[in-house]
C-alpha positions in Angstrom: -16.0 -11.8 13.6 -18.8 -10.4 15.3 -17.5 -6.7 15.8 -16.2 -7.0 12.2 -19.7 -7.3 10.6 -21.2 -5.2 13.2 -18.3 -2.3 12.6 -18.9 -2.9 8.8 -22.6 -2.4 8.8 -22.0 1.2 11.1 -19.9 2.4 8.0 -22.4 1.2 5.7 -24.8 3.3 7.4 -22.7 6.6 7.9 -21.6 6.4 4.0 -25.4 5.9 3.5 -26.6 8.9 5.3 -23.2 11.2 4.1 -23.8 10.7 0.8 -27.8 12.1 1.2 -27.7 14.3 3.7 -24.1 15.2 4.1 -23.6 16.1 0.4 -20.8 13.0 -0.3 -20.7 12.1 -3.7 -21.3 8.6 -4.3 -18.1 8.6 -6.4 -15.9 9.7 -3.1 -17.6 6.9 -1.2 -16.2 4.5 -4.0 -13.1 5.8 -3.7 -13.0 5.3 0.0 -14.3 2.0 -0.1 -11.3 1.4 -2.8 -8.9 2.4 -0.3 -10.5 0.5 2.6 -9.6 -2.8 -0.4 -6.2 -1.6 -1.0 -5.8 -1.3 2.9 -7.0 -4.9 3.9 -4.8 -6.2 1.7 -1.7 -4.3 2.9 1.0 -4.8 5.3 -0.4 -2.5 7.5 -3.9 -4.3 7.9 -2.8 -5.8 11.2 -2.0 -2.5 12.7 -5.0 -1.1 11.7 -7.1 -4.3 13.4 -5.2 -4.0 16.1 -6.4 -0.4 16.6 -9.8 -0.8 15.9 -9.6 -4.0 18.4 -8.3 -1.7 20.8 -10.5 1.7 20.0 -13.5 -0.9 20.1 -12.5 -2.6 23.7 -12.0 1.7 25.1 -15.7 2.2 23.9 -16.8 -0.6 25.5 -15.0 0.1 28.9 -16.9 3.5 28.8 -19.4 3.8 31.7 -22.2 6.4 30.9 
């Protein structure tokens, strides 16, 4: 749960600064954030957890 909110806030943030510095318009980010809907509450949602899950525990493993 942790990693969720923690992974949700990061995007927050990056649509946040793409949208005024990067040029994003703020309809595009509503259109992503549509699809990220319309992904969660697909049959793929589980694959795509498991990825992040799994893309999250690499990151972690890193040693800088």
């Amino acid at each position: 749960m942790a990693m969720n909110v923690s992974a949700a806030v990061l995007m927050l943030v990056i649509v946040v600064v793409m949208v005024r510095r990067a040029g994003l318009k703020l309809s595009h980010a509503i259109v992503c954030a549509l699809l990220g809907f319309y992904l969660a509450s697909s049959s793929i949602a589980p694959s795509i957890t498991q990825v992040t899950s799994n893309l999250a525990g690499m990151i972690n493993g890193l040693k800088l």
